[in-house]
N, C-alpha and C positions, 0 to 999 in steps of 0.2 A: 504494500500500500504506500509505503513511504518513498519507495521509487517510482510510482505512478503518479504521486503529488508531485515531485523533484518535475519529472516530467512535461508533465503539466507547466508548471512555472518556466521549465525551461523554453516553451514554444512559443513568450514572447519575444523573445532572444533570437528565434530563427530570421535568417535573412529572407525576403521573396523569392529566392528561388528556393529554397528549401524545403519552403512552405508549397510552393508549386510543384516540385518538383524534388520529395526527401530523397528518393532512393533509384537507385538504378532500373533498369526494365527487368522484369523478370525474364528467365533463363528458359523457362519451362515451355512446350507448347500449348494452344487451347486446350487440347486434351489432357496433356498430364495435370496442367491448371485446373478443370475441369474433377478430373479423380481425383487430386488432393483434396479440393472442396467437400465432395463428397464421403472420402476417408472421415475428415475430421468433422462432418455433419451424423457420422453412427454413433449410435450411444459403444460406448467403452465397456468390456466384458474385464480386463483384465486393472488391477490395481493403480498400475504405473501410468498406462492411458489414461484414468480416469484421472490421476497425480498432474499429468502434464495437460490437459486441457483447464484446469484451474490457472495454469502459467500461460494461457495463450493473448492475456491482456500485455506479455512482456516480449511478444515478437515484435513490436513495433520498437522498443526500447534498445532489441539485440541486434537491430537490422542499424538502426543509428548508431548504436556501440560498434559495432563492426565498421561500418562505414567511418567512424570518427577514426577507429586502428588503423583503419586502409589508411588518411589519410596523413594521420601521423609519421606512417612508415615510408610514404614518398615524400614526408618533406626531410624527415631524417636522412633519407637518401641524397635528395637536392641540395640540402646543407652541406653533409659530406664531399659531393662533385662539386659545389662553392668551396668551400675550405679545399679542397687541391686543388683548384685552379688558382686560388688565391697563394697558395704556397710555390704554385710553378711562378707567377708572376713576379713574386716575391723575389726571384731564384733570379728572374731574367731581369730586373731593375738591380740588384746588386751584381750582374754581371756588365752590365748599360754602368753604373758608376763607377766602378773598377777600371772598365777598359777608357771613361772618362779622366782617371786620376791618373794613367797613366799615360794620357797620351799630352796632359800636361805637366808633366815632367820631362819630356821629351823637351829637347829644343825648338823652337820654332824654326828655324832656316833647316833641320831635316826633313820636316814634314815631304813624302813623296809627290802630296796633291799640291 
């Protein structure tokens, strides 16, 4: 319940497209779309079914949590290929001052150009 109210509060916080548009397309076709509906429209013989249909107000919560993981782990990524491109750059400006420092030390009436 207490993460159904979080919930809740959290969905003034979504941006417009969020709200238009939370989650990806589903995977599945009509049909399998179709027999799922149907599966989880039968009354439950077994314990554990009957257990997880009490949790099916938290599939909208798991599909967000999921999606929030996805989204976390490509910026983590993009972070990571930022931070080494920023350390190659790094690499090539203190190679750019070096071959600066040394080419004024050089006399000028050598210079080849």
């Amino acid at each position: 319940q207490r993460i159904l109210r979080l919930a809740e509060m959290c969905r003034r916080l979504e941006t417009e497209e969020e709200k238009v548009l939370p989650f990806y397309p589903s995977s599945l076709t009509e049909g399998e779309q179709q027999k799922a509906r149907r599966i989880l429209e039968e009354t439950a013989m077994e314990p554990l079914a009957r257990a997880i249909k009490d949790y099916m107000g938290l599939e909208r919560f798991w599909q967000r949590f999921n999606k929030a993981k996805l989204d976390e782990k490509g910026l983590e990524r993009a972070r990571a290929a930022l931070a080494e491109r920023n350390q190659e750059l790094r690499s090539m400006l203190q190679q750019y001052l070096a071959g600066a420092t040394i080419n004024q030390k050089v006399p000028k009436d050598l210079h080849p150009l």
